[in-house]
N, C-alpha and C positions, 0 to 999 in steps of 0.2 A: 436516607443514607447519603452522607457528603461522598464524593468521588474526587479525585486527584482531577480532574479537569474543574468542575465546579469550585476547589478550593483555589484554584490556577486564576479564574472568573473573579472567584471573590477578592484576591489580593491584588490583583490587578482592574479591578473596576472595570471588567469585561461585559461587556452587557450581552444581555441572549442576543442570537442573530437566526434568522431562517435558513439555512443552510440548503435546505431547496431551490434558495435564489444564486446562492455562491456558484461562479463561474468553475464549470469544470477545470479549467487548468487552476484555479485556485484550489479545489478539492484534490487532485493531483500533487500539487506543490506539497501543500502538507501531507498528502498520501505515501511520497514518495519518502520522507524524514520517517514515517511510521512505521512503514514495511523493515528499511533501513536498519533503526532500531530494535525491530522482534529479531532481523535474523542475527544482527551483531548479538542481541544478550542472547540467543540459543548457542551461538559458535563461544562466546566466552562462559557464560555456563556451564558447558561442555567440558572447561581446564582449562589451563594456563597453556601456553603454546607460541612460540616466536609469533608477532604479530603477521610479519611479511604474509605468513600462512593464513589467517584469520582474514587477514587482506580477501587474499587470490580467493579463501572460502566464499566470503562475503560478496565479494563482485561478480565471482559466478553464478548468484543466485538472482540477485538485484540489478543484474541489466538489461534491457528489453527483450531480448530473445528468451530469459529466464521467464520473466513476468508474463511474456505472449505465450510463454508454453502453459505456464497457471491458467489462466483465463481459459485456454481450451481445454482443462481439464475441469474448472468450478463454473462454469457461465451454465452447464445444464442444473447447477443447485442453486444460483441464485434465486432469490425472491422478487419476482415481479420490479419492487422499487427498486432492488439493487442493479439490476439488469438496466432498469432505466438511468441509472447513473453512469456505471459502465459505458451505454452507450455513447452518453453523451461526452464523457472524457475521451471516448475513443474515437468520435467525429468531430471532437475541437481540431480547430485548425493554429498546431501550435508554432509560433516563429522560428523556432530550433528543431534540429532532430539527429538523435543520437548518431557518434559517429561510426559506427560498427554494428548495425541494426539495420536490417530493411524497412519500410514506410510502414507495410502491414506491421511486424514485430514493437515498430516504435507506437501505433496508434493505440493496438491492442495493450502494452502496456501502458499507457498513459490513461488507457480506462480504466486499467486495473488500480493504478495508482492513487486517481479520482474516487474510487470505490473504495479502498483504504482509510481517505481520508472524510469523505461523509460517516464510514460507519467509525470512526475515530472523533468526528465532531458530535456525531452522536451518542458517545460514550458505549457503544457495541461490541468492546473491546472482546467478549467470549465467541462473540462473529468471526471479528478477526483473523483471532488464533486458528480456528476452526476452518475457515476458510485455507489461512496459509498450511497449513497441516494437509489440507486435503489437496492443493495444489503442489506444495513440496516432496510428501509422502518421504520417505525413506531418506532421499540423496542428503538431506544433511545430519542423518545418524550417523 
């Protein structure tokens, strides 16, 4: 079965990579574009609606204190490797850090964000959801 990443590979002469070796703030990088993306198409999904709003929605889900609140709600359902990934996005030592975030809220989010994008490199996207669903729960219905 082709998937939207592998046809992404194929048109682009992407070649497989081990993504166990990708640096956590690399698995982050692109974790944080991925998360980004689910919650904007659930907020527009939702209806049509002045953006200004879909904004304020969207940034209150997706900035560090949102993400560190996820993590303490899914880190006891992770799987073994995903826990090891988390960790390790969460003990990079990254050159920036959020401007409105404490240390702990920025760390913890940026494993989560690391986690997003492994299981996104890995095409895990029914993880994902699943995941974001069970850390968001309700607040954005």
């Amino acid at each position: 079965m082709e998937t939207n990443l592998s046809k992404l590979n194929e048109l682009f002469h992407l070649e497989k990579q081990d993504i166990r070796s990708y640096s956590p703030l690399t698995l982050a990088y692109i974790g944080d574009g991925v998360y980004e993306l689910i919650i904007r198409t659930i907020l527009v999904k939702k209806g049509n609606c002045p953006v200004n709003r879909l904004h304020k929605k969207a940034s209150s889900l997706v900035k560090a204190a949102a993400q560190s609140g996820i993590m303490e709600i899914i880190e006891k359902e992770l799987t073994p490797e995903e826990l090891s990934v988390y960790r390790r996005g969460r003990n990079a030592h990254s050159p920036t850090m959020a401007k409105h975030a404490t240390m702990a809220d920025y760390r913890r989010a940026t494993g989560f964000e690391a986690l997003m994008g492994y299981l996104y490199l890995k095409e895990e996207y029914t993880r994902i959801i699943t995941l974001i669903r069970m850390g968001i729960g309700e607040e954005i219905l």
